[in-house]
BALOBA-1460 file (C-alpha; in Angstrom, 3 decimals):
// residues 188
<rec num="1" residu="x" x="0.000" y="0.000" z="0.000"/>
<rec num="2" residu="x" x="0.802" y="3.315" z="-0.305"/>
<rec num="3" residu="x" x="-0.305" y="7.093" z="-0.537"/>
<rec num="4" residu="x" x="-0.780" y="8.571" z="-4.104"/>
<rec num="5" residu="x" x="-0.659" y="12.296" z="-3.933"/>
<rec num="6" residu="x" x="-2.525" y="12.994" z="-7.322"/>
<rec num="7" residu="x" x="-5.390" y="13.316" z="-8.834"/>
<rec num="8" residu="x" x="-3.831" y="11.729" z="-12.135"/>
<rec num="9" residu="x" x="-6.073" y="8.757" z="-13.916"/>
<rec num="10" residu="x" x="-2.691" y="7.755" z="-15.528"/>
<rec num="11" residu="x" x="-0.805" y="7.591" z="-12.359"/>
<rec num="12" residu="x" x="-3.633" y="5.758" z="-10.519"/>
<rec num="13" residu="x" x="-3.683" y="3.066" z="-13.740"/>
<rec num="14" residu="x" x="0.243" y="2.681" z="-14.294"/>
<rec num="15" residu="x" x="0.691" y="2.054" z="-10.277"/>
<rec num="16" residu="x" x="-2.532" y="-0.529" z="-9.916"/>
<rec num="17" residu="x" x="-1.179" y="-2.760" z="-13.254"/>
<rec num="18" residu="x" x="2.084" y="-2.914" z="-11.426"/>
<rec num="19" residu="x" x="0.156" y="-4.315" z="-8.812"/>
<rec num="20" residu="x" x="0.127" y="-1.636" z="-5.920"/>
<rec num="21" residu="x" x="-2.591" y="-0.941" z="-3.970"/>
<rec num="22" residu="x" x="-2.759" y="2.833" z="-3.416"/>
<rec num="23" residu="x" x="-4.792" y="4.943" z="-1.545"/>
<rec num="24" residu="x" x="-5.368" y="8.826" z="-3.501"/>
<rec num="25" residu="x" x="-4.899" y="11.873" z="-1.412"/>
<rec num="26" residu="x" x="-4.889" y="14.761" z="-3.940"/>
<rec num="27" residu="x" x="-2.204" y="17.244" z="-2.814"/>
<rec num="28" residu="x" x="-3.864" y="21.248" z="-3.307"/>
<rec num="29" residu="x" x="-0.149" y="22.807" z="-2.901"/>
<rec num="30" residu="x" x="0.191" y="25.391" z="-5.047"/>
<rec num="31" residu="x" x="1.323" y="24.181" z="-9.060"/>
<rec num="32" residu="x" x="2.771" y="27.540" z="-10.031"/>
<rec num="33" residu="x" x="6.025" y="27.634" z="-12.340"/>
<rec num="34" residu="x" x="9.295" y="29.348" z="-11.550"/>
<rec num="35" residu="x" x="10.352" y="30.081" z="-14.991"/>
<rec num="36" residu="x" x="13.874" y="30.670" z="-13.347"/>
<rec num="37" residu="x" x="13.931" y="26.954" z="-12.763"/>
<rec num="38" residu="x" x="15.723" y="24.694" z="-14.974"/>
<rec num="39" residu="x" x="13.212" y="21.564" z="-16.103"/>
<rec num="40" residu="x" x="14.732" y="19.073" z="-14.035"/>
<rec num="41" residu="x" x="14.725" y="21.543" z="-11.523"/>
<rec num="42" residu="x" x="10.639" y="23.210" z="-12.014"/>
<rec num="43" residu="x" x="9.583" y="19.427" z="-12.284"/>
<rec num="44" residu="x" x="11.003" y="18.164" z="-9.173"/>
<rec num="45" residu="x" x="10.069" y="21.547" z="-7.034"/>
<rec num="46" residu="x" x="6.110" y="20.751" z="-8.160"/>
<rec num="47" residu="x" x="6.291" y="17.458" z="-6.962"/>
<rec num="48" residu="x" x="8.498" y="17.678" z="-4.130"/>
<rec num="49" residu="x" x="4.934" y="20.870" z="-2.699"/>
<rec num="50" residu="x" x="2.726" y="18.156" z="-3.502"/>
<rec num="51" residu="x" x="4.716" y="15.638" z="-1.349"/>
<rec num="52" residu="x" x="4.999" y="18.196" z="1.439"/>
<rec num="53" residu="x" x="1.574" y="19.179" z="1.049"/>
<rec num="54" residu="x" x="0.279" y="15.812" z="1.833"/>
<rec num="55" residu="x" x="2.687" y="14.172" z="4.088"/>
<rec num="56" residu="x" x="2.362" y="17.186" z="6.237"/>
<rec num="57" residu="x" x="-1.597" y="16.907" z="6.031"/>
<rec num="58" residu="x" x="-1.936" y="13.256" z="6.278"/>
<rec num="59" residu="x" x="1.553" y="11.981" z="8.039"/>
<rec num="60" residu="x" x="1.264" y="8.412" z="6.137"/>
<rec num="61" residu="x" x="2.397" y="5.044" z="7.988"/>
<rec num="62" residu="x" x="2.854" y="4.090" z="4.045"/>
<rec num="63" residu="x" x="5.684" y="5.105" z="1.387"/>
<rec num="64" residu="x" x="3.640" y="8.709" z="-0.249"/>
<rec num="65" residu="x" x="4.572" y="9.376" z="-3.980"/>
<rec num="66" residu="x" x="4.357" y="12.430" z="-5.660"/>
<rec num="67" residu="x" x="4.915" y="13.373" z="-9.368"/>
<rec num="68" residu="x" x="4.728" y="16.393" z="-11.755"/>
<rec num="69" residu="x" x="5.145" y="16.134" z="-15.468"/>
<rec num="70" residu="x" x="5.431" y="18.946" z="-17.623"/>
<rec num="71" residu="x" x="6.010" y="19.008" z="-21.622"/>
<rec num="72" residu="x" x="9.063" y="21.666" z="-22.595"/>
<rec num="73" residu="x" x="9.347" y="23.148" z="-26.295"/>
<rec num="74" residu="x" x="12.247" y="25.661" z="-26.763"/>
<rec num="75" residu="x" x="13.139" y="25.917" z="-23.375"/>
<rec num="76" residu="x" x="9.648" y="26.462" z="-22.545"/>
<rec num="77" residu="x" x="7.098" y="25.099" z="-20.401"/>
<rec num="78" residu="x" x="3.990" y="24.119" z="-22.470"/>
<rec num="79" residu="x" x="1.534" y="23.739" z="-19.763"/>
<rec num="80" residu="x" x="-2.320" y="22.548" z="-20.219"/>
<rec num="81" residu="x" x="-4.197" y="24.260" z="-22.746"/>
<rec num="82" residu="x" x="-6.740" y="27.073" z="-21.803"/>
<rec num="83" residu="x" x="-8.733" y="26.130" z="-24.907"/>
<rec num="84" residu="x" x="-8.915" y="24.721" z="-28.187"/>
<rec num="85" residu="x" x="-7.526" y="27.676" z="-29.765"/>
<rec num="86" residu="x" x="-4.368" y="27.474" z="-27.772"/>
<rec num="87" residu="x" x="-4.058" y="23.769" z="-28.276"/>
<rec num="88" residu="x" x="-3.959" y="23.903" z="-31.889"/>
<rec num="89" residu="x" x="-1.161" y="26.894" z="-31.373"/>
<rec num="90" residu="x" x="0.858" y="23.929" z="-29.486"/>
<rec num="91" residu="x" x="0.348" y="21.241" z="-31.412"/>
<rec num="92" residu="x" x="1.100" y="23.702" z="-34.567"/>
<rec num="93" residu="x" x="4.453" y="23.974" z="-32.869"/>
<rec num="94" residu="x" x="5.386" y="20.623" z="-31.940"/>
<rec num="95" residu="x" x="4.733" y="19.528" z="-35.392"/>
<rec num="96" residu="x" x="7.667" y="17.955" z="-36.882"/>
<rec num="97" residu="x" x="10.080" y="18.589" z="-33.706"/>
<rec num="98" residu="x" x="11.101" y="17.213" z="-30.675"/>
<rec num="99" residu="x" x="10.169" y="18.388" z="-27.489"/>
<rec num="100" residu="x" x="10.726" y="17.001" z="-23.920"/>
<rec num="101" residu="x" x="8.673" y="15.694" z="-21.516"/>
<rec num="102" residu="x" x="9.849" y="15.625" z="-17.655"/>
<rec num="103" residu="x" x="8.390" y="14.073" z="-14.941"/>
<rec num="104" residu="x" x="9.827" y="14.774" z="-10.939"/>
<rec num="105" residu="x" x="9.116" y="12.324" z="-9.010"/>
<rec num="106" residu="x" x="9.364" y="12.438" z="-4.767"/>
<rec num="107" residu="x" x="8.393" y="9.472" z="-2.368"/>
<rec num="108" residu="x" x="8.463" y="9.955" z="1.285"/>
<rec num="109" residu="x" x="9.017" y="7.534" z="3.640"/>
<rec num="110" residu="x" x="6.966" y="7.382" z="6.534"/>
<rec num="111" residu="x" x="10.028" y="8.979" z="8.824"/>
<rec num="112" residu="x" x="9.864" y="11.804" z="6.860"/>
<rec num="113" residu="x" x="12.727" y="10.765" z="4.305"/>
<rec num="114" residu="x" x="13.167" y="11.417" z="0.329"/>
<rec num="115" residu="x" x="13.736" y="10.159" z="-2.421"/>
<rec num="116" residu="x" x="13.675" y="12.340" z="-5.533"/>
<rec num="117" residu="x" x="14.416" y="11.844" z="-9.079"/>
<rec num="118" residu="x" x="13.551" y="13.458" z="-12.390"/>
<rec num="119" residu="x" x="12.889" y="11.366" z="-16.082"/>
<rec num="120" residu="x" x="13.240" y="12.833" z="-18.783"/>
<rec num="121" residu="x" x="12.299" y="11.833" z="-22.862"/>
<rec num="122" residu="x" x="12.516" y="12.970" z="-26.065"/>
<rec num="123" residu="x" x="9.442" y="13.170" z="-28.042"/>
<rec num="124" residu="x" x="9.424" y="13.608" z="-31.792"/>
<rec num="125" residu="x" x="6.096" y="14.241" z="-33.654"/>
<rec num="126" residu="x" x="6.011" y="13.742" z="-37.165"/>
<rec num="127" residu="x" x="4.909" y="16.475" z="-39.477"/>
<rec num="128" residu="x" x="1.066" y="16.687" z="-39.060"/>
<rec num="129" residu="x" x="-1.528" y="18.579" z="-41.098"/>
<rec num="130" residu="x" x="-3.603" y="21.648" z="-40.028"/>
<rec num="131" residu="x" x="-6.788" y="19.134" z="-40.429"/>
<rec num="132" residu="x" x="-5.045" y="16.204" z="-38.108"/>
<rec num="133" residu="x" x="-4.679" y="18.944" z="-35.796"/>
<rec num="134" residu="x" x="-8.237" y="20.142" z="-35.630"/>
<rec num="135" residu="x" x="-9.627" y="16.815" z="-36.008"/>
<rec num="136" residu="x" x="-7.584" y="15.685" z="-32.469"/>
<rec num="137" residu="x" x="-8.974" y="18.402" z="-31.079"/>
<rec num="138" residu="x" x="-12.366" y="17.969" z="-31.591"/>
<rec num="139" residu="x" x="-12.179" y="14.453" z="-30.184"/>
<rec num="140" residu="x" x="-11.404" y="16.840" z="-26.381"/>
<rec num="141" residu="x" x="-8.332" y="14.700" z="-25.926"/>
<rec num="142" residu="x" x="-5.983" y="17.574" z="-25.962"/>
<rec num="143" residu="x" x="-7.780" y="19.980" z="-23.632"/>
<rec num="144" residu="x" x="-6.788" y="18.414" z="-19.978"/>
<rec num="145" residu="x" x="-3.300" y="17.401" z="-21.193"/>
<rec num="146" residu="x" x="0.334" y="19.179" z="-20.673"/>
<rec num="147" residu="x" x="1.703" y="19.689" z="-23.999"/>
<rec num="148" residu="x" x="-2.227" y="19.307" z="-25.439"/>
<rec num="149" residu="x" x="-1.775" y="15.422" z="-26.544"/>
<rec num="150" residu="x" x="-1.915" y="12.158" z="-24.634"/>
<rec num="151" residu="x" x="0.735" y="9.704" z="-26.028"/>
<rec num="152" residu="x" x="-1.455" y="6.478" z="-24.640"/>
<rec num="153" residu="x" x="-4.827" y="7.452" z="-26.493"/>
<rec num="154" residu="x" x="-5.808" y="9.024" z="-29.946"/>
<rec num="155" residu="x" x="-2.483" y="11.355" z="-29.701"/>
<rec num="156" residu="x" x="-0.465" y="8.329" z="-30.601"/>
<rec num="157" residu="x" x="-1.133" y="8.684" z="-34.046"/>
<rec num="158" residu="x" x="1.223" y="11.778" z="-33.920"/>
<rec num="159" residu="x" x="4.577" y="10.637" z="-32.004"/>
<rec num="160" residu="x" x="6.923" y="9.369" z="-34.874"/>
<rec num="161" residu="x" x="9.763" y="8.099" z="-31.924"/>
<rec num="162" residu="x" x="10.826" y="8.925" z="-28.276"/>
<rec num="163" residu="x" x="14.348" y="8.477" z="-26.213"/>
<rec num="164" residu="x" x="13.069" y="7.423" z="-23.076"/>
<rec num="165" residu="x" x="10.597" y="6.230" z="-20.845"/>
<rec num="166" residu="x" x="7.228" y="5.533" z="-22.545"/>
<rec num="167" residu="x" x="5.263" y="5.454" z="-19.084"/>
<rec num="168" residu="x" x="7.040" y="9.294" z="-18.504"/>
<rec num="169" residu="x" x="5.247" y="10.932" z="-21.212"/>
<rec num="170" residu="x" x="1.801" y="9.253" z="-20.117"/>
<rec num="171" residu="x" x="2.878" y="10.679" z="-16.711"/>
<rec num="172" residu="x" x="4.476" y="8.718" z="-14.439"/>
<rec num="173" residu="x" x="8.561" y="6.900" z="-14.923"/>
<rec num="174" residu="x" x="7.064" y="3.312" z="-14.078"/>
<rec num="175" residu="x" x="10.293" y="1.257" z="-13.647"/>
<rec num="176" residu="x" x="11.973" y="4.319" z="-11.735"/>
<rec num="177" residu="x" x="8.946" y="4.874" z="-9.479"/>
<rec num="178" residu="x" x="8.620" y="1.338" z="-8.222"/>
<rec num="179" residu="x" x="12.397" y="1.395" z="-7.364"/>
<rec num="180" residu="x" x="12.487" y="4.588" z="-5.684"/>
<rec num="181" residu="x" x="8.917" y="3.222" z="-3.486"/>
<rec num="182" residu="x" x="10.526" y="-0.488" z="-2.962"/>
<rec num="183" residu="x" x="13.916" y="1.242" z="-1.577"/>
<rec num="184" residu="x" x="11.625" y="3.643" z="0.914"/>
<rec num="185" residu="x" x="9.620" y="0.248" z="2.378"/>
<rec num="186" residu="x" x="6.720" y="0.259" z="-0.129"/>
<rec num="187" residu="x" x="5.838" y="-3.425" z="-1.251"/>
<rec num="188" residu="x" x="2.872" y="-3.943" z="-4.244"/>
């Protein structure tokens, strides 16, 4: 057992197929970005508050993990979008390039001790028409996701390769996440 601190669907999913059973505490620390962070840096400060947040809140007797991916173009942070306009504007840019997708993840033991670590992959689209675009936003897909696309549904169809961890871009380093929890006392 342990403590999930997010509200994440894809989180919840990748952790219960590996077999753990988790109990969901959404953190409500405060998500804002530092753009004077590096990406390593912004991803693992995000998730590190929402660790605090909880553990602090809840003081676990289980292993608590925390995570916070975010989608980088240029240097910069493509967040969720506030519409479909500014989806299309993001996908319109990540057409035909690489971008990066980090996640930070933080576990806490139940003494209070971290573990932290941040994943990063290399995501490169392949050169997609203005009507692909509008037809993968129409499906909604895009319009709750960092980066406006969700590599394990319809937004498949536009990754032509990644360098990396798969189970990063859908949100959550599996293999490096289930280390970090086993070495801090968490068992599936």
């Amino acid at each position: 057992m342990i403590v999930l601190a997010s509200q994440s669907p894809r989180r919840r999913e990748l952790l219960h197929r590996a077999g753990w059973n988790l109990e969901v505490i959404p953190s409500t620390a405060d998500e804002s970005i530092d753009p004077q962070l590096q990406p390593e840096a912004l991803a693992l400060s995000i998730a590190e508050c929402k660790a605090d947040e909880v553990f602090q809140r809840v003081r676990p007797t289980v292993p608590l993990l925390a995570a916070d991916t975010l989608v980088f173009f240029e240097g910069k942070a493509l967040g969720k979008p506030d519409d479909k306009a500014h989806a299309k504007r993001m996908l319109t840019q990540l057409s035909g390039a690489v971008h990066t997708v980090i996640t930070g993840v933080v576990v806490v033991a139940p003494s209070g001790r971290k573990s932290r670590l941040a994943v990063r992959t290399d995501v490169r689209f392949r050169a997609l028409e203005e009507q692909e675009i509008v037809r993968y936003i129409d499906t909604g897909e895009p319009l709750d996701r960092a980066g406006s696309y969700a590599i394990q549904g319809i937004g498949g169809f536009m990754v032509e390769n990644l360098e990396g961890s798969y189970t990063n871009v859908v949100g959550l380093p599996l293999g490096e996440s289930i280390e970090m929890l086993l070495a801090m006392g968490g068992r599936p």
